[in-house]
FIVEXRO-995275 format. One line per field, with one value per residue (C-alpha): residue in three letters; residue number from 1; x, y, z; chain. Coordinates in pm, 1 decimal. Example, Ala and Ser with C-alpha at 12.3 -4.5 7.8 and 13.67 -1.06 7.14 Angstrom:
2
res: [ALA / SER]
n: [1 / 2]
x: [1230.0 / 1367.0]
y: [-450.0 / -106.0]
z: [780.0 / 714.0]
chain: [A / A]
***
This chain:
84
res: [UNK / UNK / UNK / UNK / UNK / UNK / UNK / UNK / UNK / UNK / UNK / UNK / UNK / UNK / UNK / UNK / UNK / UNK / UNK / UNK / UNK / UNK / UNK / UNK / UNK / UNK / UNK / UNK / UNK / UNK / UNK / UNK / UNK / UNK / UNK / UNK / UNK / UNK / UNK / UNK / UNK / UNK / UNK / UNK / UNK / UNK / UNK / UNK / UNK / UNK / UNK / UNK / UNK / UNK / UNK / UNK / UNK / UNK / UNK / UNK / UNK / UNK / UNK / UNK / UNK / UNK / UNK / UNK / UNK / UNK / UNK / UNK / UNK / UNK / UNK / UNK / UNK / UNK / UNK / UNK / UNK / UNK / UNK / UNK]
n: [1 / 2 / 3 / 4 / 5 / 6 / 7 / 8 / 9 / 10 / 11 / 12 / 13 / 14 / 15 / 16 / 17 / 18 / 19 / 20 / 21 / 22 / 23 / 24 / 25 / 26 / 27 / 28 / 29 / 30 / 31 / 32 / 33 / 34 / 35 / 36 / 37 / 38 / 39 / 40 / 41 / 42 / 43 / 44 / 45 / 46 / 47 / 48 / 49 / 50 / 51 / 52 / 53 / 54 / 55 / 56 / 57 / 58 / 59 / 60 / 61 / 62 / 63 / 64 / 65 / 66 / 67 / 68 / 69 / 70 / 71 / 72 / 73 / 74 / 75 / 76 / 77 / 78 / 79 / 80 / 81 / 82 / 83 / 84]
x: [3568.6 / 3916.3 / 4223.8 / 4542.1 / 4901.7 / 5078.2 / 5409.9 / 5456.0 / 5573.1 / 5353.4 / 5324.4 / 5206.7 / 4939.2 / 4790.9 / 4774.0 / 4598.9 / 4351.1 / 4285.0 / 4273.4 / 4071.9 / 3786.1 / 3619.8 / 3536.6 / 3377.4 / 3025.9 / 2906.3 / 2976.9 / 3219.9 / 3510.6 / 3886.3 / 4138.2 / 4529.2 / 4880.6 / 5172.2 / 5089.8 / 5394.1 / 5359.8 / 5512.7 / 5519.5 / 5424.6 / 5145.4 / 5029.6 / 5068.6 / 4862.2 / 4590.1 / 4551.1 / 4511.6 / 4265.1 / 4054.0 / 4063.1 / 3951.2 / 3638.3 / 3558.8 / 3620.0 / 3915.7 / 4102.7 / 4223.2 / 4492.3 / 4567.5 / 4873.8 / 5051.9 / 5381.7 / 5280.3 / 4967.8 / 5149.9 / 4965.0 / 4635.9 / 4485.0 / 4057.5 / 3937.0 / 3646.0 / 3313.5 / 3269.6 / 3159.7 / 3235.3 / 3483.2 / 3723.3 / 3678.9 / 3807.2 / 4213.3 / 4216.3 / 4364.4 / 4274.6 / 4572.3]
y: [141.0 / 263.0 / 119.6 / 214.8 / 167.2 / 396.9 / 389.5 / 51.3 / 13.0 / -115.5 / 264.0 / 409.8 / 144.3 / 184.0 / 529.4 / 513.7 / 260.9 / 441.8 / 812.0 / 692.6 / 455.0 / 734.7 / 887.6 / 555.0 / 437.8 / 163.1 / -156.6 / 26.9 / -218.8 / -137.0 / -321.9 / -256.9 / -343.7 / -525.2 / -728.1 / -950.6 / -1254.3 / -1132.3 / -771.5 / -446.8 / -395.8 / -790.8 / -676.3 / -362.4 / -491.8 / -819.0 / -616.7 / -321.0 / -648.0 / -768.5 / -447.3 / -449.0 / -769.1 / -929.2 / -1071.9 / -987.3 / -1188.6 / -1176.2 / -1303.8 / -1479.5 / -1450.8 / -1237.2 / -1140.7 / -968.9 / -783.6 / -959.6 / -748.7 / -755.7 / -676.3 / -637.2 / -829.6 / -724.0 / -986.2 / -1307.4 / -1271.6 / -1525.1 / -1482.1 / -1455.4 / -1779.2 / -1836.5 / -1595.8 / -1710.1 / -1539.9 / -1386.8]
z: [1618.8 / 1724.6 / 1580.2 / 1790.5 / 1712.0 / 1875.3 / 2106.8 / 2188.4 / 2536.4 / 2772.6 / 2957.4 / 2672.7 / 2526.0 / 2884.4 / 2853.7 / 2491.4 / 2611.8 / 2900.7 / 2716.9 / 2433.7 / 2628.7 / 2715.1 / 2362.5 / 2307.5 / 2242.0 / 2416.9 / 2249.9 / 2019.4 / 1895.7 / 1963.8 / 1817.7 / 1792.9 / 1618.4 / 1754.8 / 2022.0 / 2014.1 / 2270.2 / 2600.8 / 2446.5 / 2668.9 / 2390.2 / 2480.6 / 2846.9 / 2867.0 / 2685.3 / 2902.4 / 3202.0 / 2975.7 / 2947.3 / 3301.0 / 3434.5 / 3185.0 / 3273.7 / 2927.4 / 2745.0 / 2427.6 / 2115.1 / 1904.7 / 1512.5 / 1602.0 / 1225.3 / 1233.7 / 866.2 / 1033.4 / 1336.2 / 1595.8 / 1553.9 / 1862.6 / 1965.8 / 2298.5 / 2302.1 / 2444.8 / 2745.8 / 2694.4 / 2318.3 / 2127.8 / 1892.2 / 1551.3 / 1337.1 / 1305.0 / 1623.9 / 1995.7 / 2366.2 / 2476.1]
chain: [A / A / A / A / A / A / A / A / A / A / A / A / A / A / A / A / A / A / A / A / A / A / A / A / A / A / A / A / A / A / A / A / A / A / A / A / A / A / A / A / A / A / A / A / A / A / A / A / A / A / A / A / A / A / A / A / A / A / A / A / A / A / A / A / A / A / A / A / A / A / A / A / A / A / A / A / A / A / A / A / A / A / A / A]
***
């Protein structure tokens, strides 16, 4: 599993997705901080998701700082969770 929260403009969330895919097993679950709706964070992992042919999810409470999962394709989200 890799948790990132890191730099969040959308440049740099890219980058960390990007960087840090590679180091990962297959099926291995990455999840993330702060994506805000209409945020860079939101942004770059969207389009992470596209390109891997899957989508991602997000725990739309402020209180929780919009953790966010890429999901493993055809995979739903978890309960009290929304596809961003």
């Amino acid at each position: 599993m890799l948790f990132i929260d890191g730099d969040h403009s959308y440049a740099a969330c890219r980058n960390d997705l990007k960087n840090w895919q590679r180091h990962l097993a297959t099926g291995a679950r990455i999840l993330g901080h702060d994506a805000v709706p209409a945020s860079g964070v939101e942004r770059a992992v969207v389009e992470f998701c596209r390109e891997r042919g899957s989508r991602a999810a997000v725990l739309p409470l402020p209180s929780a700082h919009y953790i966010w999962e890429a999901l493993p394709p055809g995979a739903e989200p978890r309960p009290g969770w929304r596809f961003i």
